[in-house]
VMD Tcl script that draws the C-alpha trace (Angstrom):
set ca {
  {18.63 -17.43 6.81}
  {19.70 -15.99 3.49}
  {21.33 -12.64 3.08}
  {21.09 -10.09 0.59}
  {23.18 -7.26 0.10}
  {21.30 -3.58 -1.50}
  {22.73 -0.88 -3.11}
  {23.58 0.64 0.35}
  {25.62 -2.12 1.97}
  {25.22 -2.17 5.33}
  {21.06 -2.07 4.68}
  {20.63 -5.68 4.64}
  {17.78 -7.77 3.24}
  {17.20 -11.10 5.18}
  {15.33 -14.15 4.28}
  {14.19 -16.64 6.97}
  {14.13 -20.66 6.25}
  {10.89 -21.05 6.30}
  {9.10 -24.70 6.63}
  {5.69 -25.28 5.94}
  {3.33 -27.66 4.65}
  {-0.65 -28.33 4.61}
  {-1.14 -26.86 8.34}
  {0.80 -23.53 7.71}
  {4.21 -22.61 8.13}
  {6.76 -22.03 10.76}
  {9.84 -19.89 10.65}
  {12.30 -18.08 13.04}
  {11.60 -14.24 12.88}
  {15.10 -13.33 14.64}
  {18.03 -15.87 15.84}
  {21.13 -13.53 17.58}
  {23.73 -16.39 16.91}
  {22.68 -17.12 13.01}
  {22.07 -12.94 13.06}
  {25.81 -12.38 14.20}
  {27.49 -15.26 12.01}
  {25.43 -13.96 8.96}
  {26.10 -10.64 9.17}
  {28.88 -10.10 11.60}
  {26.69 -7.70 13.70}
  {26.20 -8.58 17.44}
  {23.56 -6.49 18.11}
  {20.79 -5.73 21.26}
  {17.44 -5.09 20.64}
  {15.58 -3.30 23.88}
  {12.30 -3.05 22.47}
  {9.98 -4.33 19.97}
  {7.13 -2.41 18.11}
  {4.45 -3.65 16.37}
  {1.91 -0.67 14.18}
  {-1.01 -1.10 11.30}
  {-1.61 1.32 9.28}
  {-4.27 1.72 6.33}
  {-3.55 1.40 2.43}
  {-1.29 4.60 1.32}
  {-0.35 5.33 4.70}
  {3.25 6.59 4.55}
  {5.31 6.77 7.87}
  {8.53 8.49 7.85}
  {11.35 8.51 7.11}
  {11.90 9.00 10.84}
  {14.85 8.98 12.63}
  {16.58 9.65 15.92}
  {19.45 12.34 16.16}
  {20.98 11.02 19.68}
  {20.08 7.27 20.82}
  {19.61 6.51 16.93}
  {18.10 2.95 16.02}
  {18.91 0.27 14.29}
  {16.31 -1.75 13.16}
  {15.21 -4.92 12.31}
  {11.80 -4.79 10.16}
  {9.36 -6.92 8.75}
  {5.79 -6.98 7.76}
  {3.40 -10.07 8.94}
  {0.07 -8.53 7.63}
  {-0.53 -7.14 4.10}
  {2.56 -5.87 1.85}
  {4.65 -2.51 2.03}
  {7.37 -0.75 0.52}
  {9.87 -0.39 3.13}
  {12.84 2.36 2.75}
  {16.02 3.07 4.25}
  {17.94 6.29 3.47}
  {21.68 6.98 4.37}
  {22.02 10.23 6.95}
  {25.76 9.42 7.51}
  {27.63 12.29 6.16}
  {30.92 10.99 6.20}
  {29.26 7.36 4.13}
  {30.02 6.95 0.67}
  {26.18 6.89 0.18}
  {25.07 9.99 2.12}
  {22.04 11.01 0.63}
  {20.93 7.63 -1.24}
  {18.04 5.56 -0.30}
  {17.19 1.63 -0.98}
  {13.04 0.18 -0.89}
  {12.24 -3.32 -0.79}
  {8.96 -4.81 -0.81}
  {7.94 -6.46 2.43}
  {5.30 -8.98 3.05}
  {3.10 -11.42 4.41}
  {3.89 -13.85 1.35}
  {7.72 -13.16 0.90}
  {8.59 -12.70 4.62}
  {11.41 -10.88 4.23}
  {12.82 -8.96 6.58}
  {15.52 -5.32 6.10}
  {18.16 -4.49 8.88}
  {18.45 -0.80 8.96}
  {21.82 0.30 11.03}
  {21.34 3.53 13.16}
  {22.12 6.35 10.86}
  {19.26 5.71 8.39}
  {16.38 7.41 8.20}
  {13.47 4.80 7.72}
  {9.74 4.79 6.39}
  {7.39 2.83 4.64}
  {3.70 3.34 2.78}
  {1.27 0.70 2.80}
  {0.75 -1.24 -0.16}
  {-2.55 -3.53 0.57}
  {-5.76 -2.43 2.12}
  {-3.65 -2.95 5.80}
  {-0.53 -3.92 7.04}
  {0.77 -5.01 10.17}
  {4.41 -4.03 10.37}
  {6.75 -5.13 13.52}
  {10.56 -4.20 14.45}
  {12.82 -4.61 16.65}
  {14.63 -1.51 18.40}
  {18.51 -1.25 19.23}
  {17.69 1.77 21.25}
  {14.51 3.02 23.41}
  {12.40 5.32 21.84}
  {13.11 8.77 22.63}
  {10.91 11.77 21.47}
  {13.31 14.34 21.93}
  {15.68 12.94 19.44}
  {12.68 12.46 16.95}
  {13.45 14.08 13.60}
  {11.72 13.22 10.58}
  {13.44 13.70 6.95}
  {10.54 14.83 4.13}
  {9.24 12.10 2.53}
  {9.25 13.89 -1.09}
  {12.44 15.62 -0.66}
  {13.60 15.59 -4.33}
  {17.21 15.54 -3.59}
  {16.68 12.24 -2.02}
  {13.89 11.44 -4.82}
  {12.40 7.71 -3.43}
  {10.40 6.33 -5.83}
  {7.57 5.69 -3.93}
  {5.04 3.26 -5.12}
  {1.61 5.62 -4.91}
  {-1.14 5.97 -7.24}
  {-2.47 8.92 -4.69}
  {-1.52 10.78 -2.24}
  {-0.05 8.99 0.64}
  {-2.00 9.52 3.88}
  {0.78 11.56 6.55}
  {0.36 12.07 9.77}
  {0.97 15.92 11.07}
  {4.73 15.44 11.98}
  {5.16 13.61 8.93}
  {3.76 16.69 6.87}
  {5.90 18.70 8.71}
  {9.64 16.43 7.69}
  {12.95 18.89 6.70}
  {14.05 18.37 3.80}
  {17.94 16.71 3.26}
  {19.70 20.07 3.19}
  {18.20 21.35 6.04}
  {17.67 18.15 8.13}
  {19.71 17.28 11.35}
  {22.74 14.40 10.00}
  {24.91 11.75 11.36}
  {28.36 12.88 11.24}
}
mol new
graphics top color blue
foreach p $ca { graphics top sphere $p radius 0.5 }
foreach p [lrange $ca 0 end-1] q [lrange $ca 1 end] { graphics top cylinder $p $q radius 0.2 }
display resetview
């Protein structure tokens, strides 16, 4: 597995060995011992999650207040852009985001430390995206940063409007949202 630092460094890009020949491929979406002696991090994922979502759907940038989530992203069906933004106030990079294109062709895979607010829009006609969770789900910690806040300005990759769900619609903007202190 190859790493890749981004602008944000503890937002990791990650780049399985992947072997394949005329039947298909093979590679090995998550190893904890090649994980920890690539990255340091010795972490424990409780639950997987696994969504598909329809060209220019956007989801996010979510995040969890209390039990907050690291986690470990990828997308095995279609392409999106994938993007992590920093909610740590006391971080050097409070406030900044990073994007990376994931997909079925380049396999790639971000680690997103708890802290982050995360989100991604769909970039082919589907997508099938999949993570792993360092915490449980917990809908009482849900917030949701705005996805056009213009303080954080990502530069999304839409020719329309993204499709949002209702909570999405609804996300606080950076100056108003709940942070990680």
């Amino acid at each position: 597995m190859k790493i890749r630092m981004t602008n944000i460094p503890d937002v990791l890009v990650l780049e399985p060995r992947v072997f394949g020949d005329d039947r298909g491929f093979f590679l090995e979406s998550f190893n904890a011992r090649q994980f920890h002696e690539a990255t340091g991090l010795d972490l424990n994922f409780v639950q997987d999650n696994h969504s598909r979502s329809a060209r220019n759907v956007l989801r996010g940038l979510h995040y969890q207040i209390h039990q907050a989530q690291g986690k470990l992203v990828r997308c095995v069906r279609g392409s999106v852009f994938d993007v992590a933004v920093d909610l740590r106030r006391a971080s050097p990079t409070f406030g900044q985001w990073v994007g990376e294109t994931l997909s079925e062709e380049n396999k790639l895979q971000m680690w997103i430390p708890p802290g982050f607010a995360h989100g991604f829009v769909v970039l082919s006609e589907s997508a099938d995206f999949l993570y792993k969770t360092t915490d449980y789900y917990a809908p009482e910690h849900e917030r949701c940063l705005a996805w056009n806040d213009p303080t954080v300005a990502v530069n999304w990759p839409l020719n329309d409007e993204p499709l949002l769900s209702a909570k999405d619609r609804e996300g606080r903007a950076l100056a108003e949202a709940d942070h990680f202190d």
